[in-house]
N, C-alpha and C positions, 0 to 999 in steps of 0.2 A: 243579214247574219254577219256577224263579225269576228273575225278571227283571233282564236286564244293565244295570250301573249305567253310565249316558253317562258318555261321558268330558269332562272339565271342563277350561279350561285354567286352569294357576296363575296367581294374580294377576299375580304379576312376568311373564308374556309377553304378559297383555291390555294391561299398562300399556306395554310396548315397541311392541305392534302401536298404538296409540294415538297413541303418539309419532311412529314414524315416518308413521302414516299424514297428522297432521297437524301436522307441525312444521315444518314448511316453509311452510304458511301459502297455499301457493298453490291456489288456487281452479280454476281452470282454463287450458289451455294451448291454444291454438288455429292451427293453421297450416295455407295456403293455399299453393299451388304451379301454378307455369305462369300466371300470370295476364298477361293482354297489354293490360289498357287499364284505364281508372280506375274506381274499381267505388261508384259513385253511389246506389246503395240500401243503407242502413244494415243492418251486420252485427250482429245480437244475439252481444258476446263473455260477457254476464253479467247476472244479474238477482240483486241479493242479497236473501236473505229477510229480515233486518235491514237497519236503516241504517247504512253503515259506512266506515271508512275503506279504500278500495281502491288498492292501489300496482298500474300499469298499465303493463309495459315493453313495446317493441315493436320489432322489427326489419324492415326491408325491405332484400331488397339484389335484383342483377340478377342473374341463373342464364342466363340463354341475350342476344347480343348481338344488335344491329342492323349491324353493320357498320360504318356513318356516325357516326349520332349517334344518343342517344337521351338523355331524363330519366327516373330514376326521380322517381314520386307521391311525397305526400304522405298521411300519416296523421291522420286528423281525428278526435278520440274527442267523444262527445256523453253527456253524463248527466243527472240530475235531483239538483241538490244539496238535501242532506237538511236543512240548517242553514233555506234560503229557498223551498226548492221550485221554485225556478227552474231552465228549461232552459241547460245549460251544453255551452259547446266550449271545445274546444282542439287547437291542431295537437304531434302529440307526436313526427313527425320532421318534417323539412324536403324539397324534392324537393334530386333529385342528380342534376347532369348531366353524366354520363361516361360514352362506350360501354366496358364493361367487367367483368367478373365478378367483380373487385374492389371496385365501387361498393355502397356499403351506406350507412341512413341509420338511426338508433335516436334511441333518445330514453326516458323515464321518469314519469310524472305521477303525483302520487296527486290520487285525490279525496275526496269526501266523499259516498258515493251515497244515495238513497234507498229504500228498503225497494219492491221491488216493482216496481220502473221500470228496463227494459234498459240498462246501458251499450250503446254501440254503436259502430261504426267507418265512417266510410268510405275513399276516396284520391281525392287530385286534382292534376293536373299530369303525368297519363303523357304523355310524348312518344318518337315511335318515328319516325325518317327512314323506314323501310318501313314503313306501318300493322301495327301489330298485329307485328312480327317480334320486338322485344324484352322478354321474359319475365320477370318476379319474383317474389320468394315476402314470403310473408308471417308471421312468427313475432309472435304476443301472446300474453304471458304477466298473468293479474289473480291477486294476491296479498290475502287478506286480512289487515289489521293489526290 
């Protein structure tokens, strides 16, 4: 009896699965739904195993209203720069206040992270006229450069 020879894939489809699996660069994508009030404990969105340059886009917008009035938060990304080792923030959108489904707030940072140490996210500035009634989501996207 003779044993079946595995099948192998040709080069040119390893290098396309390759490509497309990493040409895009994006690391990972992260998204949060329903949220009703500002979310004060630091979100781990990435930990790189190198030091590197991370592009960090973010969207917030409002999916369910208040009524009256309300503000969407803001986005606060926190990292360890590779360059000083220093703990770093930055705000990457701004709040927005408009009761409305159309209200959205983005924004874009790159950093420079450190090998080993979480980016992270928090928000601050929800305001809702009914506690808790006004809902939003949350889209972040970390790309590596």
């Amino acid at each position: 009896m003779f044993a079946k020879r595995q099948d192998f894939k040709h080069w040119k489809q390893v290098a396309t699965d390759y490509i497309s699996r990493w040409g895009s660069g994006e690391v990972i994508y992260y998204e949060l739904k329903n949220q009703n009030a500002s979310i004060s404990s630091a979100v781990t969105i990435d930990t790189p195993a190198v030091s590197s340059l991370r592009r960090i886009s973010a969207v917030l917008k409002t999916t369910s209203v208040d009524g009256t009035s309300s503000t969407l938060p803001k986005l606060t990304l926190a990292w360890t720069d590779a360059d000083s080792g220093g703990s770093m923030s930055q705000d990457v959108t701004a709040t927005a206040a408009t009761d409305s489904t159309a209200n959205q707030s983005n924004g874009t940072i790159i950093v420079n992270a450190k090998a080993g140490v979480a980016i992270t996210f928090t928000t601050s500035g929800y305001l809702s006229n009914t506690g808790g009634k006004m809902k939003y989501a949350i889209n972040v996207s970390v790309e590596a450069l």
